[in-house]
C-alpha positions as a Markdown table, in Angstrom:
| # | Residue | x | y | z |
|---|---|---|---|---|
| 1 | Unk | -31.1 | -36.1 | 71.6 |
| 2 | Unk | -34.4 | -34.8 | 70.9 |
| 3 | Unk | -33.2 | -31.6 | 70.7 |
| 4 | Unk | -30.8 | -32.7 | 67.6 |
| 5 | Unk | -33.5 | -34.2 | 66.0 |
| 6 | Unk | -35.4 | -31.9 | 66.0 |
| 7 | Unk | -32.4 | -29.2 | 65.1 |
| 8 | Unk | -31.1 | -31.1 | 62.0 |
| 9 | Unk | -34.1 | -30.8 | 59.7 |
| 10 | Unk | -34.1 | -27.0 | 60.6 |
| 11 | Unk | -30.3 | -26.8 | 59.6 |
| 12 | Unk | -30.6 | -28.7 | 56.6 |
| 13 | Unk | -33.9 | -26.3 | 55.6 |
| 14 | Unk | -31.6 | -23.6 | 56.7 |
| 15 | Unk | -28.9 | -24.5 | 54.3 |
| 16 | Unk | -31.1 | -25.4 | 51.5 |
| 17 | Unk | -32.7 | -21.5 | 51.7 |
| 18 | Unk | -28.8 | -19.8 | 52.1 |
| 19 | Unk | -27.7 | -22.0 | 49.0 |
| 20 | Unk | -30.6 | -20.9 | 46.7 |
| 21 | Unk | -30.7 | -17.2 | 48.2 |
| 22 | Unk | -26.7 | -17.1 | 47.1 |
| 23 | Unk | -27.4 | -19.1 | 44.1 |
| 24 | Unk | -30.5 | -16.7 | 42.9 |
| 25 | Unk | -28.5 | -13.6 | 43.8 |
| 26 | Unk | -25.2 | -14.8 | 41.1 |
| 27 | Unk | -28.7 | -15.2 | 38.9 |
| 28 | Unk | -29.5 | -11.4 | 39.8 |
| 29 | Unk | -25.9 | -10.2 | 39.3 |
| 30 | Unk | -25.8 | -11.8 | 35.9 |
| 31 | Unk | -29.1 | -10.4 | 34.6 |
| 32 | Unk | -27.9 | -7.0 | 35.6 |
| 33 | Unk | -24.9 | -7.6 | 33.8 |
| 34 | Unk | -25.0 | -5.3 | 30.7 |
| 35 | Unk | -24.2 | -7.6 | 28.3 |
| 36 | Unk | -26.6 | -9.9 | 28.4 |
| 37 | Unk | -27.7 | -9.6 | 24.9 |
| 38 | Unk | -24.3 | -10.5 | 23.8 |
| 39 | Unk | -24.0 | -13.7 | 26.2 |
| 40 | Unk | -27.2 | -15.2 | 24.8 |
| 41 | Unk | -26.1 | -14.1 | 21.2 |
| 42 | Unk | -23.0 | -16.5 | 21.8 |
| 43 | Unk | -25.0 | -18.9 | 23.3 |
| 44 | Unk | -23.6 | -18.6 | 26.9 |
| 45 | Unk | -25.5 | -19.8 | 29.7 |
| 46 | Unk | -26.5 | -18.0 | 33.0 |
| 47 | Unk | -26.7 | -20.2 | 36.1 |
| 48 | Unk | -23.2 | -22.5 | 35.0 |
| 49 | Unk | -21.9 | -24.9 | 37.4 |
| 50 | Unk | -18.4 | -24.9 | 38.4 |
| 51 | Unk | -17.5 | -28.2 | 35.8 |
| 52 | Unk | -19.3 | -26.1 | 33.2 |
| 53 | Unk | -18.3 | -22.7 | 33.9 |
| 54 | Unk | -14.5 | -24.1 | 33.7 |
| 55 | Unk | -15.3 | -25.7 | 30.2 |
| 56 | Unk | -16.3 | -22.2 | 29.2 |
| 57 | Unk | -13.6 | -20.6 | 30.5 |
| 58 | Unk | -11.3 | -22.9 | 28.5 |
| 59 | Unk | -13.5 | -22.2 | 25.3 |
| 60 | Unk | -13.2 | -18.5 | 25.6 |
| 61 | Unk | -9.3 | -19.0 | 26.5 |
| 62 | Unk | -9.1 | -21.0 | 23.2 |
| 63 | Unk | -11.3 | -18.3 | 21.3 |
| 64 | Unk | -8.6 | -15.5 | 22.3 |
| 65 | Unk | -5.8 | -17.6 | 21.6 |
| 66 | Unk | -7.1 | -18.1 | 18.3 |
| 67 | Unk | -8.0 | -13.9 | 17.6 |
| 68 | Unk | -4.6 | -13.3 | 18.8 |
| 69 | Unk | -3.7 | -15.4 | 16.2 |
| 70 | Unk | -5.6 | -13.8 | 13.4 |
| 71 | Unk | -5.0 | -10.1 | 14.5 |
| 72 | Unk | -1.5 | -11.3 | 14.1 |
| 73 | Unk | -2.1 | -12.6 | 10.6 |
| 74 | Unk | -4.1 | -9.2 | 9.6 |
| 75 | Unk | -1.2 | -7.1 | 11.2 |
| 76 | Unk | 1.3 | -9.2 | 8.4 |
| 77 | Unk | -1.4 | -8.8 | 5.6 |
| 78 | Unk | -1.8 | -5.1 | 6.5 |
| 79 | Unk | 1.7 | -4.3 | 6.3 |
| 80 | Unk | 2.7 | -6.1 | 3.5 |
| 81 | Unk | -0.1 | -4.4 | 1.8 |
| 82 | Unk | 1.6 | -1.0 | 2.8 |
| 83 | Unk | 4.5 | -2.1 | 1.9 |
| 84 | Unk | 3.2 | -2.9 | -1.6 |
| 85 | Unk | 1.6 | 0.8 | -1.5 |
| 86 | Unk | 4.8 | 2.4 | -0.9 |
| 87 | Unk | 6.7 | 0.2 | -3.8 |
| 88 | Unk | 3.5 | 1.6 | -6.5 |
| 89 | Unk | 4.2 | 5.4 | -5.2 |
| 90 | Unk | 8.0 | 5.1 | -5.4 |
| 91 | Unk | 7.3 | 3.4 | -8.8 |
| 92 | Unk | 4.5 | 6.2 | -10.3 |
| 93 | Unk | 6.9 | 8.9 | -8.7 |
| 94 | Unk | 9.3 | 7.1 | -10.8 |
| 95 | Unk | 7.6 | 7.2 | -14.3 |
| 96 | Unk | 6.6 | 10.9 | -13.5 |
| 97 | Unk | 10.3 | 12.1 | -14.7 |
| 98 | Unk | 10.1 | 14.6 | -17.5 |
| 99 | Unk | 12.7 | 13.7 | -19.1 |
| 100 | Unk | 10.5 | 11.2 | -21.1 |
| 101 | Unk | 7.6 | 13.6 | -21.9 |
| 102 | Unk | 10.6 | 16.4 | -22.9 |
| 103 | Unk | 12.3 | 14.3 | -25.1 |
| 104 | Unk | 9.6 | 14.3 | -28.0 |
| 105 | Unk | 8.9 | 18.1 | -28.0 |
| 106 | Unk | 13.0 | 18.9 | -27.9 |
| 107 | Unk | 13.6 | 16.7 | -30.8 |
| 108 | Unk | 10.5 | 18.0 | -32.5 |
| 109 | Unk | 12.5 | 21.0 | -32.1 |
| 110 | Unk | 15.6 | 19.8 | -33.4 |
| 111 | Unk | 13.3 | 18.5 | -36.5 |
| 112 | Unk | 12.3 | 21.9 | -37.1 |
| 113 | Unk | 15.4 | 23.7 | -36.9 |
| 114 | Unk | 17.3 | 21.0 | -39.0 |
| 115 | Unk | 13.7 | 21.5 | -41.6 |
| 116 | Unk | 14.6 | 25.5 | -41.2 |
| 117 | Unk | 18.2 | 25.2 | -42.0 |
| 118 | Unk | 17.2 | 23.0 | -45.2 |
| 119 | Unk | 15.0 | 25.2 | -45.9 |
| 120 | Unk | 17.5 | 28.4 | -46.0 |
| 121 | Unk | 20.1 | 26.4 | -47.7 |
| 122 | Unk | 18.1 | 25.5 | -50.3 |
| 123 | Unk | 17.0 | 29.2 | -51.1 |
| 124 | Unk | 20.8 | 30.0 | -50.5 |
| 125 | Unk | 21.6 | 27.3 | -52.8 |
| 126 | Unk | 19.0 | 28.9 | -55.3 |
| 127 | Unk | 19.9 | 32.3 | -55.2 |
| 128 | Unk | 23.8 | 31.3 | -55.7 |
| 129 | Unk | 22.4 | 29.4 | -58.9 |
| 130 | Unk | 21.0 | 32.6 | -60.5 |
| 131 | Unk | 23.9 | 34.6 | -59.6 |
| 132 | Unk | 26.2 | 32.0 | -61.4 |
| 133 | Unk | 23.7 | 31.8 | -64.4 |
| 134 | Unk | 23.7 | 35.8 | -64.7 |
| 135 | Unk | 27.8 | 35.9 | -64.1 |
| 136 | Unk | 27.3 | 33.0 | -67.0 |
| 137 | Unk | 25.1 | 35.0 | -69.1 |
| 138 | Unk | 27.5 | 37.8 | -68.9 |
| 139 | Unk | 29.8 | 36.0 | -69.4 |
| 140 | Unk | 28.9 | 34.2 | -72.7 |
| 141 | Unk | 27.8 | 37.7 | -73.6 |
| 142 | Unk | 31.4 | 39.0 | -73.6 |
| 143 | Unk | 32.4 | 36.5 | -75.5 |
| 144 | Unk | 30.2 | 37.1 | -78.2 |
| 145 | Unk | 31.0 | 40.7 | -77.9 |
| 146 | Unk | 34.7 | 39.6 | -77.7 |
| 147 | Unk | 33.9 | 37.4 | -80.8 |
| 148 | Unk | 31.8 | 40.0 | -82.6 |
| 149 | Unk | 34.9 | 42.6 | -82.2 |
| 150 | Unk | 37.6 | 39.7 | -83.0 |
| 151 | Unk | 35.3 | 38.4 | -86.1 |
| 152 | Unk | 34.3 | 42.1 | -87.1 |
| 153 | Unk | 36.8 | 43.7 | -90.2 |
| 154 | Unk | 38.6 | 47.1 | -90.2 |
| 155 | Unk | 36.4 | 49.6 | -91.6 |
| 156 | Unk | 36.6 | 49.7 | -95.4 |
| 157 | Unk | 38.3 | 52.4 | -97.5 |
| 158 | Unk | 36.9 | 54.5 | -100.1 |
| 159 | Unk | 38.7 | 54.8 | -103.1 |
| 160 | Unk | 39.4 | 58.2 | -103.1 |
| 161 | Unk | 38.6 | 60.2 | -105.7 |
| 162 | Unk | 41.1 | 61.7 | -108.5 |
| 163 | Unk | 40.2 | 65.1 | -106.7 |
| 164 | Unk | 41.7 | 64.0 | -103.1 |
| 165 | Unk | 44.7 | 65.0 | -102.0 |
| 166 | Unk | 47.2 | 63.2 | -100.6 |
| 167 | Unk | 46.7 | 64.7 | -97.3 |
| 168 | Unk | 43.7 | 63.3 | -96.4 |
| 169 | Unk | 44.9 | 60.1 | -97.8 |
| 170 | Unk | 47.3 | 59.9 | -94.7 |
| 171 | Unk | 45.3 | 61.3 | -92.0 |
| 172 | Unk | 42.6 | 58.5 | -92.7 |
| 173 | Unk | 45.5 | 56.3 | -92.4 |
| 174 | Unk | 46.8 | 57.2 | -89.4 |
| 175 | Unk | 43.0 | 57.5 | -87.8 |
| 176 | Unk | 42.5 | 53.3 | -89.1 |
| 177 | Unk | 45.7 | 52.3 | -87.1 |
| 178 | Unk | 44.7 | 54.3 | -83.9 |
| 179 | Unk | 41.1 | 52.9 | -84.0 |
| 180 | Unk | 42.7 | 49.2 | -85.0 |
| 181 | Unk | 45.3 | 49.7 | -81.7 |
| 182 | Unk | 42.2 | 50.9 | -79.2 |
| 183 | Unk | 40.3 | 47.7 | -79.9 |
| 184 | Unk | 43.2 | 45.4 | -79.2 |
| 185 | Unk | 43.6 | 47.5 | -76.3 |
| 186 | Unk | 40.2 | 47.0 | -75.4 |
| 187 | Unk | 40.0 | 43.2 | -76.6 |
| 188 | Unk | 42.9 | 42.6 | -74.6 |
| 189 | Unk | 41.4 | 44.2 | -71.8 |
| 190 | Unk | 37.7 | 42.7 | -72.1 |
| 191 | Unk | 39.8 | 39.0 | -71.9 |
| 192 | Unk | 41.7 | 39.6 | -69.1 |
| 193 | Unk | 38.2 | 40.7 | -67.0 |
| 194 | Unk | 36.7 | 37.8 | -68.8 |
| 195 | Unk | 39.8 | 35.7 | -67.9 |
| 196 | Unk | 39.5 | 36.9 | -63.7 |
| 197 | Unk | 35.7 | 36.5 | -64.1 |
| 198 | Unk | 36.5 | 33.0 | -65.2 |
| 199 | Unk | 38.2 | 32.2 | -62.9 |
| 200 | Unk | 36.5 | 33.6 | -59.9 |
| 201 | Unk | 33.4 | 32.1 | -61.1 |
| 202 | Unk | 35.4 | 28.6 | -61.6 |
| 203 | Unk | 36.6 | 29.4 | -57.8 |
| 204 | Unk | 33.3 | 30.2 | -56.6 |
| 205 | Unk | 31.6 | 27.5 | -58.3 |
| 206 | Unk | 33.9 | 25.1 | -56.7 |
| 207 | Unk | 33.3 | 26.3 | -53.2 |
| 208 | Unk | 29.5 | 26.6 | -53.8 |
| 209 | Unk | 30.3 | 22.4 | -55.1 |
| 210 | Unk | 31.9 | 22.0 | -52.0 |
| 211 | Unk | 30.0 | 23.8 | -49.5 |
| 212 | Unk | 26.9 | 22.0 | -51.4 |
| 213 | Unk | 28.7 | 18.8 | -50.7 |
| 214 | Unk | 29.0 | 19.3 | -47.2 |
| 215 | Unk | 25.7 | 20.4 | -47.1 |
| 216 | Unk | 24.6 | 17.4 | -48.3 |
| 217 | Unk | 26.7 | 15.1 | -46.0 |
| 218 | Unk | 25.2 | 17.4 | -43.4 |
| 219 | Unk | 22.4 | 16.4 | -44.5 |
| 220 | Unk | 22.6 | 12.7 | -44.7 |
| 221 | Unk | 24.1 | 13.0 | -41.2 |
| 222 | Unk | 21.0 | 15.3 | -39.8 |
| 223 | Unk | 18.7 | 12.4 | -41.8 |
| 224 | Unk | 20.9 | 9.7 | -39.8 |
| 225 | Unk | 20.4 | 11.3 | -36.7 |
| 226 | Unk | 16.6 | 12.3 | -37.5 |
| 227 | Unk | 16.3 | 8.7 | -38.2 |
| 228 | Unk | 17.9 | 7.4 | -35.1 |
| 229 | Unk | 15.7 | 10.3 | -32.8 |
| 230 | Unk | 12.3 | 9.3 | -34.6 |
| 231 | Unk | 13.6 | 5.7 | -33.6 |
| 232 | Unk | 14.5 | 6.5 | -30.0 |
| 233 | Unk | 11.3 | 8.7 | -29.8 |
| 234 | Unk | 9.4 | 5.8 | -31.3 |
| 235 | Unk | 11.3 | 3.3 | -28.7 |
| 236 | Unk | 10.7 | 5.5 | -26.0 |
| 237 | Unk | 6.6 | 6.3 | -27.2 |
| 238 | Unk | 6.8 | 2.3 | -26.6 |
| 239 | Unk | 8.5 | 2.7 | -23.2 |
| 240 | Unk | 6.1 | 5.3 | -22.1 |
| 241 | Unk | 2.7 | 3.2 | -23.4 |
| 242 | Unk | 4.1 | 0.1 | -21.2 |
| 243 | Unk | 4.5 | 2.4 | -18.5 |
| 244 | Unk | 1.2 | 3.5 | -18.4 |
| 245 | Unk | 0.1 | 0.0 | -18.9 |
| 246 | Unk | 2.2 | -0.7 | -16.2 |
| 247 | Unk | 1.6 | 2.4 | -14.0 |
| 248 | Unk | -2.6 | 1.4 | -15.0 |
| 249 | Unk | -2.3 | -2.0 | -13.8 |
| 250 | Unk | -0.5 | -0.5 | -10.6 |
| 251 | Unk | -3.6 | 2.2 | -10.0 |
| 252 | Unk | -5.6 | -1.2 | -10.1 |
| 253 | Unk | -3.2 | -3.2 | -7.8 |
| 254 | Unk | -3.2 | -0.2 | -5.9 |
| 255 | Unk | -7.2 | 0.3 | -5.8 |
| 256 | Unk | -7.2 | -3.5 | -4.6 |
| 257 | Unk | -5.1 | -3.3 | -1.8 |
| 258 | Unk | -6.8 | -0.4 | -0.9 |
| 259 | Unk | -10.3 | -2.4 | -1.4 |
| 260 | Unk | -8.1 | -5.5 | 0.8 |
| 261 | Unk | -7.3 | -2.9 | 3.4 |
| 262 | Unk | -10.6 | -1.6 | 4.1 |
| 263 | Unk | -11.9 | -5.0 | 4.1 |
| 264 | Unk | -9.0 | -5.8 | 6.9 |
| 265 | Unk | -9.7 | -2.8 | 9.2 |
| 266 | Unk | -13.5 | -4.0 | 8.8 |
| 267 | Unk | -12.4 | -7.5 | 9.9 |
| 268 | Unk | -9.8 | -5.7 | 12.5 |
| 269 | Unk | -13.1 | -3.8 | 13.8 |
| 270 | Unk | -15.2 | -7.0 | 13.9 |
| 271 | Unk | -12.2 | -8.5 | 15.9 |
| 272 | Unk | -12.2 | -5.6 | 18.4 |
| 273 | Unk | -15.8 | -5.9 | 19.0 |
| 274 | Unk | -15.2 | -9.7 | 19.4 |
| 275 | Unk | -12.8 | -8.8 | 21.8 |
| 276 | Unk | -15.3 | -6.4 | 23.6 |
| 277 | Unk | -17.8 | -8.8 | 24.0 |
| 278 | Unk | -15.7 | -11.3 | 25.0 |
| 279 | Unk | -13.8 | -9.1 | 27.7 |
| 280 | Unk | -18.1 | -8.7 | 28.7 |
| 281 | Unk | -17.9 | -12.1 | 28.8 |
| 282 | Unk | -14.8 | -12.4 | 31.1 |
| 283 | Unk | -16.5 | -9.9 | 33.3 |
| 284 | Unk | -19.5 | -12.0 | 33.8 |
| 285 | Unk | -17.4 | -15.0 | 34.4 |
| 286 | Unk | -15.6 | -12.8 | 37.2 |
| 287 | Unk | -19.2 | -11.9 | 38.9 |
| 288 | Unk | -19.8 | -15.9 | 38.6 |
| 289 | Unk | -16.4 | -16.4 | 40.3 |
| 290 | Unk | -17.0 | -14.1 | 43.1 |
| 291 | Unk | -20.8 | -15.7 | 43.4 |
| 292 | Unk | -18.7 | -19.7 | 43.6 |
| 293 | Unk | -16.8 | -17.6 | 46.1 |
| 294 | Unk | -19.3 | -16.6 | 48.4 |
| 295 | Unk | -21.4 | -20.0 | 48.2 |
| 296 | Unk | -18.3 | -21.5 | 48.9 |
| 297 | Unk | -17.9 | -19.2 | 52.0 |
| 298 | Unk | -21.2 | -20.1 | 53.3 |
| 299 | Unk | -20.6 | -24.3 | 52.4 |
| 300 | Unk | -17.2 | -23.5 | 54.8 |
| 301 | Unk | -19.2 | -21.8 | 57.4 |
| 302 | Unk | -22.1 | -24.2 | 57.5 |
| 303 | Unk | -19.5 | -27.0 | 57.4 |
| 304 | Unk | -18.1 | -25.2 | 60.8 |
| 305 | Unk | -21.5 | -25.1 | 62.1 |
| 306 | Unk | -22.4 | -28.9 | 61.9 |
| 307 | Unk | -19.0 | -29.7 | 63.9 |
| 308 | Unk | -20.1 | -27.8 | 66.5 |
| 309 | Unk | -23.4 | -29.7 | 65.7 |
| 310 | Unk | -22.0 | -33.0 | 65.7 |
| 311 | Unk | -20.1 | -32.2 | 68.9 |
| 312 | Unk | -23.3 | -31.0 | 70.7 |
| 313 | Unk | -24.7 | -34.5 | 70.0 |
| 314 | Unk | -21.4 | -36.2 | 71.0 |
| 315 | Unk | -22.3 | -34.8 | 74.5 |
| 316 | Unk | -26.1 | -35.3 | 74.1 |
| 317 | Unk | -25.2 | -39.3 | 73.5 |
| 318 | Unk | -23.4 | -39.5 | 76.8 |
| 319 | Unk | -26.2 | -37.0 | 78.6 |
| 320 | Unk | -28.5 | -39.7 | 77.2 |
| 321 | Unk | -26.8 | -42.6 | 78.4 |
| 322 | Unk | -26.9 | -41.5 | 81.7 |
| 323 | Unk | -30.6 | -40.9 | 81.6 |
| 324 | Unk | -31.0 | -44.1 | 80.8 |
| 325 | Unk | -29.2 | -45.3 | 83.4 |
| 326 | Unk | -31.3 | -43.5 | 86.0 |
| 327 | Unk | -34.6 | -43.7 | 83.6 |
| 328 | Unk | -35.2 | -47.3 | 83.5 |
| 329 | Unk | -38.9 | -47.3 | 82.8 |
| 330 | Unk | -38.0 | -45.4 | 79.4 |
| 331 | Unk | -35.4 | -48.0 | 78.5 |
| 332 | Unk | -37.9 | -49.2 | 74.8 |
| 333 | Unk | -38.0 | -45.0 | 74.4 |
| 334 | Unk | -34.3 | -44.8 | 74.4 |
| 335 | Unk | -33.8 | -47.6 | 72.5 |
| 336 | Unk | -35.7 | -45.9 | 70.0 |
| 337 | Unk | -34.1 | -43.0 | 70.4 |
| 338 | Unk | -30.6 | -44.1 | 70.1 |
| 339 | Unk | -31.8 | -46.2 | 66.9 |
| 340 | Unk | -32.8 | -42.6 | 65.8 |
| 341 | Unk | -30.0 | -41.0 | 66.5 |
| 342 | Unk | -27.6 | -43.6 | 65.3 |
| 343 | Unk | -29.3 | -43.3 | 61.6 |
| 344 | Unk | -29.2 | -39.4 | 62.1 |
| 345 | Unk | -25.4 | -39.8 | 62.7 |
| 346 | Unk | -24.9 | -42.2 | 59.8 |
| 347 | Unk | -27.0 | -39.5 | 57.6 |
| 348 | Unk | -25.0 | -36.9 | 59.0 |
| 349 | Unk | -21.7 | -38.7 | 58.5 |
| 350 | Unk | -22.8 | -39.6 | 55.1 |
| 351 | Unk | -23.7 | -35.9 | 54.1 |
| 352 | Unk | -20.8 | -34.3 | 55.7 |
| 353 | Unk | -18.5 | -36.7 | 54.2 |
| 354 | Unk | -20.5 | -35.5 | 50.6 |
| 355 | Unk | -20.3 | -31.7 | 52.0 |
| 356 | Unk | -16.4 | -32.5 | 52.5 |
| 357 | Unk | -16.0 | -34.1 | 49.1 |
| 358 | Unk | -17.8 | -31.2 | 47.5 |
| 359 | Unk | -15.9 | -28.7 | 49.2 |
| 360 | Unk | -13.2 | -30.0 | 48.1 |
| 361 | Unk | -14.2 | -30.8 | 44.3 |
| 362 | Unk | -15.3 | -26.5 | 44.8 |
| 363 | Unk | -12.1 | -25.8 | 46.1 |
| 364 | Unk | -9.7 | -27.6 | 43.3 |
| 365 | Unk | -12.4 | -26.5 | 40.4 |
| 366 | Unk | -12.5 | -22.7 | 42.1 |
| 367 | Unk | -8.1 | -22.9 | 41.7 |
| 368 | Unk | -8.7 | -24.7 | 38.2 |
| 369 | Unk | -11.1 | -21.4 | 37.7 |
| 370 | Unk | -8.5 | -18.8 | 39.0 |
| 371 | Unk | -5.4 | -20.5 | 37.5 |
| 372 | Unk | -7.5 | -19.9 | 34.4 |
| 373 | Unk | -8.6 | -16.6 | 35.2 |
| 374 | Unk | -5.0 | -15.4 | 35.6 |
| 375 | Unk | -4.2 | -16.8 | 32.3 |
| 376 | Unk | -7.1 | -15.4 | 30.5 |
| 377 | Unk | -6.3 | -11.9 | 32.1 |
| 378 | Unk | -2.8 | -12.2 | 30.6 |
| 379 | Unk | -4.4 | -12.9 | 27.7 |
| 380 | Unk | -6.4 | -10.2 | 27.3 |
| 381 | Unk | -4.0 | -7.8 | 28.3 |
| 382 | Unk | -2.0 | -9.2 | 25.3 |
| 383 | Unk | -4.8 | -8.6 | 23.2 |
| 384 | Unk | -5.0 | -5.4 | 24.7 |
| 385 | Unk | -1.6 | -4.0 | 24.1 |
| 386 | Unk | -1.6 | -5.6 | 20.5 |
| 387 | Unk | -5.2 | -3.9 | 19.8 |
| 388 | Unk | -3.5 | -0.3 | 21.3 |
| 389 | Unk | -0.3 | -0.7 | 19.1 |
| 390 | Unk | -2.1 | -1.7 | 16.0 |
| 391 | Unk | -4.7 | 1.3 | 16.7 |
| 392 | Unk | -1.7 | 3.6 | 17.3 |
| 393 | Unk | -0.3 | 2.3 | 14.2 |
| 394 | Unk | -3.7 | 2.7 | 12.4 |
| 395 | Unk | -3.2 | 6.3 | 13.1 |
């Protein structure tokens, strides 16, 4: 009996040391974690008891529910914003046709050439004008000529004188008639070329009158069509101003979602170094585990030990009570001593029944602790294989 009173204290001393040794050695695994800076940063604490090392564990399960959450958010954002960058290429691609920035310079063209061919009408035009007003000149000249011959009397006669003879009288007659028959011959002949003249310059005048005639419906047409061009060109000069309004506002659009992407890899960056710290953090919650591990190893093998204990001062009772059997004269000592004992047992009753309670409370929190270990390690590697796909994709 004295033996176990004097053995109990030492045990209980015993335990005390093992309990702070295992309890200052989780202290020295955690301060040589490396991320210690980041722990105190977030405002986690070191030596965590099981109750709060579980509520932690539930904080840091909610925290990666929630950036699994956002990274899935950022992965929408992101690819709608690349979806949106692809719609402004295919659209500027689009409004880079030249068939818009041809258009002006080939009627421009057209203007020219329709300008030219005025142009060499006109002088055309012109030049037939003088010919018809020399072939009319000419003409109006052989008729005066005509007139002038028509209008112009035979040559007079001389009286001849008493000493002519009657000879010459007739040979002057004869010479009249043949000059009077050569100018009919040539009057006649001066009318029908002014007659053919006429009329090829009545002929040609009509097909100059038509020919200018279809000029000039050709040239009401080439105005109506010049007109309708400069309107289409003007049309499509309004076309091509909205689209580079519209292809300006896109290059803005477009700058902003670039601006809007940066800002999200940025935030996707911040969320991957979130993630780091917080995979630190699981880490460190691990070591912890492994340290509620062990100290609950050692609470399991001192448990073991006072059994054993509490058996050895079963049999030291019933050594006792023969003693006092054959030691009467110590009867007051024993009484004492059983007193003693009995309150050592109650004390040891007492604190094994708080050991058992508390190794049980350990056990259920250390499965809580696991249970959420697992899930947090699921977690992760969710966030893991999202944060690889999304880099990969980033690529």
């Amino acid at each position: 009996m004295d033996s176990k009173q004097h053995e109990d204290p030492a045990s209980e001393r015993g335990k005390d040391n093992e309990v702070a040794f295992l309890e200052n050695q989780g202290a020295v695994v955690k301060s040589k974690s490396p991320s210690n800076a980041a722990l105190l940063k977030a405002g986690l604490k070191t030596n965590l008891s099981p109750s709060e090392a579980t509520a932690q564990l539930r904080v840091l399960c909610r925290k990666f529910a929630a950036l699994t959450e956002k990274v899935k958010e950022e992965t929408k954002v992101r690819e709608a914003a690349e979806r949106e960058v692809r719609r402004l290429e295919a659209l500027l691609g689009n409004e880079a046709s030249p068939v818009v920035a041809s258009c002006r310079a080939e009627t421009q063209a057209y203007v020219r050439e329709l300008k030219e061919t005025v142009g060499k009408l006109k002088r055309e035009l012109r030049l037939e004008k003088e010919k018809n007003e020399r072939t009319v000149a000419k003409a109006l000249e052989l008729e005066r000529e005509k007139s002038a011959l028509l209008a112009s009397p035979s040559p007079p006669t001389q009286p001849s004188p008493m000493r002519a003879t009657s000879s010459q009288q007739d040979t002057s007659s004869s010479s009249l008639k043949h000059h009077s028959a050569w100018d009919k011959e040539q009057v006649n002949k001066i009318q029908s070329t002014l007659k053919l003249t006429i009329e090829e310059l009545e002929d040609e005048l009509s097909r100059k009158e038509e020919e200018i005639q279809t000029y000039r419906e050709r040239s009401q047409r080439d105005r109506a069509r010049i007109k309708a061009l400069e309107d289409e060109i003007h049309a499509r000069d309004n076309a091509q101003r909205a689209a580079q309004e519209a292809r300006r506002q896109l290059e803005a659009d477009l700058q902003q979602a670039q601006t809007e992407i940066t800002n999200e890899l940025e935030n996707m960056q911040r969320i991957h170094d979130q993630a780091r710290e917080d995979r630190a953090m699981r880490e460190t919650l691990e070591q912890q585990l492994v340290t509620l591990g062990e100290v609950n190893a050692a609470l399991e093998q001192r448990s073991r030990a006072l059994v054993r204990r509490l058996e050895l001062a079963s049999a030291a009772t019933q050594e006792c009570q023969d003693l006092k059997m054959q030691l009467r004269d110590a009867e007051v000592d024993n009484e004492t001593l059983m007193q003693t004992i009995r309150n050592l047992k109650d004390e040891q009753f007492t604190r094994e029944k708080d050991w058992k309670v508390r190794l049980e409370s350990v056990k259920d929190e250390k499965s809580q602790v696991e249970q959420q270990v697992c899930e947090l390690q699921e977690d992760l590697a969710s966030l893991q294989a999202q944060n690889s796909l999304f880099s990969e994709w980033m690529l």
